[in-house]
Backbone bond lengths (Angstrom), bond angles and torsions (degrees), N, CA, C in turn:
res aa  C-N    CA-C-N  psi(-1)  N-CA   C-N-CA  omega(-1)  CA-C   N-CA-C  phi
1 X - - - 1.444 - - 1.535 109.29 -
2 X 1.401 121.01 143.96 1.464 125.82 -167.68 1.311 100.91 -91.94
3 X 1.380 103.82 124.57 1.924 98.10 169.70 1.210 133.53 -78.82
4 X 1.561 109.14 147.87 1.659 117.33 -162.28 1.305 117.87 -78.46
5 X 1.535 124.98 105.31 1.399 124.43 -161.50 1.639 82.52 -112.69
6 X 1.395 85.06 153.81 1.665 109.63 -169.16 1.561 94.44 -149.60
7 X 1.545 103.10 -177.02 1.364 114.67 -173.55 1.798 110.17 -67.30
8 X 1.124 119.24 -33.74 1.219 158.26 168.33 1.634 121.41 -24.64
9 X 1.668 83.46 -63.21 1.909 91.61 -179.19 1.043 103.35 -124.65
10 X 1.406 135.87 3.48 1.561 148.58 172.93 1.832 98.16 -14.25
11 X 1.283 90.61 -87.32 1.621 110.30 -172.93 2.033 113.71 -48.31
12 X 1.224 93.92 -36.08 1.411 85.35 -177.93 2.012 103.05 -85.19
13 X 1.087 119.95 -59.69 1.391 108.82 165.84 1.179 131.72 -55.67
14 X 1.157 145.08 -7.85 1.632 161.14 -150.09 1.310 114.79 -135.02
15 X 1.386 106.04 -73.05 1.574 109.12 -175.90 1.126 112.76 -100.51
16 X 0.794 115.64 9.46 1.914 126.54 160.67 1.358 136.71 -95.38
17 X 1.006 113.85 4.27 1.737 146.72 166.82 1.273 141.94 -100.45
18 X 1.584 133.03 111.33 1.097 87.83 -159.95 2.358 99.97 -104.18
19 X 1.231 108.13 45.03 1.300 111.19 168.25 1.256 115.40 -82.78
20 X 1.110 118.24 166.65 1.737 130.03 173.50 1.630 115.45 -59.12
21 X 1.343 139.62 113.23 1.080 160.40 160.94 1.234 116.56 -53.11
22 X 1.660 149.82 122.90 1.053 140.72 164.13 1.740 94.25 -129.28
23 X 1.098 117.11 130.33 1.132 119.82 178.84 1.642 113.68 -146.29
24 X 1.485 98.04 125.11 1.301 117.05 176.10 2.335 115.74 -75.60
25 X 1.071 98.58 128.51 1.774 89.39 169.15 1.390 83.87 -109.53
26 X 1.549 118.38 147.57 1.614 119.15 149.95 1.911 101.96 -146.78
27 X 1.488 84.28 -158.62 1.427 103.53 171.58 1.209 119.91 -141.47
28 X 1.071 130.26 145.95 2.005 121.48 147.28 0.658 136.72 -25.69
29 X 1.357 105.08 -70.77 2.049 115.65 171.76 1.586 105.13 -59.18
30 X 1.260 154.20 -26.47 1.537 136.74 167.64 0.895 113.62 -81.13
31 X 1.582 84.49 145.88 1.817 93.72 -179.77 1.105 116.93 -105.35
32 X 1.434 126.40 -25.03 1.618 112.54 152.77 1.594 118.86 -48.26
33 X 1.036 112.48 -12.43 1.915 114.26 162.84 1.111 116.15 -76.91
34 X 1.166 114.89 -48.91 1.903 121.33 177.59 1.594 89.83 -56.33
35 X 1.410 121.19 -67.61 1.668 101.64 177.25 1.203 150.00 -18.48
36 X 0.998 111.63 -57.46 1.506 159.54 -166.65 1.760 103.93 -74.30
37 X 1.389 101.75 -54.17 1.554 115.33 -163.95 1.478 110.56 -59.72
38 X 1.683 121.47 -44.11 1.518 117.86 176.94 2.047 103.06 -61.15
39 X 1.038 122.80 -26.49 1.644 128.23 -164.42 1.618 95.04 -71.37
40 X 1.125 116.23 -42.12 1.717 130.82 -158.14 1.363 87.97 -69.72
41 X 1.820 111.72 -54.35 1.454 103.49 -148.85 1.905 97.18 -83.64
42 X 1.156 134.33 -5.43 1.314 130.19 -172.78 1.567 95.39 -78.17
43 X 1.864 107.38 -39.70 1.628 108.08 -158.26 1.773 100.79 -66.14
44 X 1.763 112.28 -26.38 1.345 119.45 177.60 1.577 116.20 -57.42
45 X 1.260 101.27 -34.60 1.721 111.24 -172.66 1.830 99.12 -66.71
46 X 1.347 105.83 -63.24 1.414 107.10 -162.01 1.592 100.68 -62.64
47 X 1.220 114.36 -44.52 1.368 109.39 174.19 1.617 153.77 -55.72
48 X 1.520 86.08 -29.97 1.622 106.19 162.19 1.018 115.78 -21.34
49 X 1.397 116.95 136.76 1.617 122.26 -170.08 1.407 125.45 61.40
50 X 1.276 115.11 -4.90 1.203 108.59 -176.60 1.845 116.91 -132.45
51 X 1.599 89.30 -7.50 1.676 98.50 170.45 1.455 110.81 -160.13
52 X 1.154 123.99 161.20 1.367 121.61 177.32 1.807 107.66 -100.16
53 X 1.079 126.93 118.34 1.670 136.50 -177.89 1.481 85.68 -119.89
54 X 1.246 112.92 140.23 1.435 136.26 159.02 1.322 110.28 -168.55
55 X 1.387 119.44 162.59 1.169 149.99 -156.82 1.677 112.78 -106.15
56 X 1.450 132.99 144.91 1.817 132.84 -173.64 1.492 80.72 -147.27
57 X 1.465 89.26 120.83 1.646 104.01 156.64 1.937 108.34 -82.59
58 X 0.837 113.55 118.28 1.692 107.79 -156.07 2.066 90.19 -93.02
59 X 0.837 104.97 11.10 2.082 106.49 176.99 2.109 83.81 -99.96
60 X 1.456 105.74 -65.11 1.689 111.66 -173.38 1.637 114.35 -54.24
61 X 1.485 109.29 -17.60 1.319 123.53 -177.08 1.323 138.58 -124.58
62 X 1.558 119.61 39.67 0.959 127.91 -159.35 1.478 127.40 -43.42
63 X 1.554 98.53 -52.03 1.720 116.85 -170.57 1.938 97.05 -62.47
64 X 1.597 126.25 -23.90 1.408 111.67 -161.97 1.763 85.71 -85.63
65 X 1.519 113.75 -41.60 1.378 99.42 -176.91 1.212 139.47 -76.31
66 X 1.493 104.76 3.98 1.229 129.26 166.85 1.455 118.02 -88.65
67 X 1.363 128.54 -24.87 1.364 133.43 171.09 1.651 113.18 -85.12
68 X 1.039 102.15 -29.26 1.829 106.50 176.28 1.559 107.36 -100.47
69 X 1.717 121.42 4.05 1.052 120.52 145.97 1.930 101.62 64.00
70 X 1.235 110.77 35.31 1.476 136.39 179.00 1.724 100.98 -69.34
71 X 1.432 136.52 90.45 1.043 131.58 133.80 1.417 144.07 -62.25
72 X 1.428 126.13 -21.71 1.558 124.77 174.24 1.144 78.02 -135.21
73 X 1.811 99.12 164.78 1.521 124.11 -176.63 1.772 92.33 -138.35
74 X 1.233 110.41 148.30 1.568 125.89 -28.83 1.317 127.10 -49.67
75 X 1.397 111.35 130.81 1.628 119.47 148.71 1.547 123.79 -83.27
76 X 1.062 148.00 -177.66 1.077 135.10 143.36 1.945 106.94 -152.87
77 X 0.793 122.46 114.19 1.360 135.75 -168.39 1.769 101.79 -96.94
78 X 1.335 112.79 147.02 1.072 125.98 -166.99 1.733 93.52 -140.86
79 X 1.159 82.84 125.82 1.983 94.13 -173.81 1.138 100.70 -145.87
80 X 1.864 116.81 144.81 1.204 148.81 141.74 1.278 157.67 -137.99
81 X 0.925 116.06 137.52 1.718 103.71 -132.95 1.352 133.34 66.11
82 X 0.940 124.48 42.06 1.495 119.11 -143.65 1.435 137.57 38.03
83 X 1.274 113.36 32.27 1.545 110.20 -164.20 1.315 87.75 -125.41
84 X 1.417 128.84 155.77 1.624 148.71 156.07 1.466 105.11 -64.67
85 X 1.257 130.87 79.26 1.215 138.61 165.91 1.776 116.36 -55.75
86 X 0.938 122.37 -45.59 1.745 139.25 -155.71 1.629 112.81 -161.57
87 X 1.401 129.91 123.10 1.431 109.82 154.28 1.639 86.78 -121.27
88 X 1.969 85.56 -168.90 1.773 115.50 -170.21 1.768 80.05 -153.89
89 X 1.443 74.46 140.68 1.632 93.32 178.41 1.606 83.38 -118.27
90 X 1.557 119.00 151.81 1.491 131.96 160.35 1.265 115.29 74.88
91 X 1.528 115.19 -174.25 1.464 95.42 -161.88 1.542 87.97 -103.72
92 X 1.363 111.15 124.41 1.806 123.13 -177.12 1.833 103.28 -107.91
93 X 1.461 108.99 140.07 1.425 87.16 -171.63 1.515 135.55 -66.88
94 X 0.755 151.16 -156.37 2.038 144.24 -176.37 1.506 112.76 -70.07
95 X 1.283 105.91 -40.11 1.789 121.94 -174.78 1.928 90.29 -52.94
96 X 1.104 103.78 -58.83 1.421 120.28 -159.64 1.659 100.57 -33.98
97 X 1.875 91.32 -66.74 1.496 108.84 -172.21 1.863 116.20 -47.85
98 X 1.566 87.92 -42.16 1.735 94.47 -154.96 1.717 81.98 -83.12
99 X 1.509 131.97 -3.29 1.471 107.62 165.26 1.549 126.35 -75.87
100 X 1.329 92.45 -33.60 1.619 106.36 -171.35 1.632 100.71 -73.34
101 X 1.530 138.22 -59.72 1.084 149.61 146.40 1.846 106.17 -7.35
102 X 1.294 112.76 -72.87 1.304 112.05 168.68 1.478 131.43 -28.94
103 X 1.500 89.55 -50.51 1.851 96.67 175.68 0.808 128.95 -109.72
104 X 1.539 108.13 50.29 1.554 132.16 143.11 1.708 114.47 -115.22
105 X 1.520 114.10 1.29 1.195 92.86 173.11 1.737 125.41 -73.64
């Protein structure tokens, strides 16, 4: 399961690491998010231990979706080191994610 990053623990789960970041922004109301959301949480399973994937409700999180400047959902941001390495806008299929994810290990 992908963990729930919010404005909250951003910095301590996120920018406090130095593993590969895959991070989902969505919403409720989309349904390319509801899509999207079982793909995120499988990429969390295989990934464990080896990357941090979590999830931003971008309505519960304004200030993160306001700093990554997130206009459509899905986003999915790919960070390391704290830096924006890669995003994906929309719902792209799993290969996509777990490629970009990859080349940051």
């Amino acid at each position: 399961m992908a963990l729930a990053i919010n404005d909250n623990n951003f910095e301590e789960l996120v920018m406090g690491t130095d593993a590969p970041v895959l991070l989902d922004f969505s919403a409720t109301w989309c349904g390319p998010c509801k899509a999207l959301a079982p793909v995120v949480d499988e990429i969390a399973e295989e990934y464990q231990g080896k990357a941090i994937v979590g999830k931003v409700d971008v309505e519960e999180s304004p200030t993160l979706s306001g700093k990554y400047k997130i206009r459509n959902v899905p986003t999915v941001l790919f960070i390391k080191n704290g830096e924006v390495k890669d995003k994906s806008v929309g719902a792209v299929p799993k290969a996509k994610l777990v490629e970009k994810l990859e080349a940051l290990m």
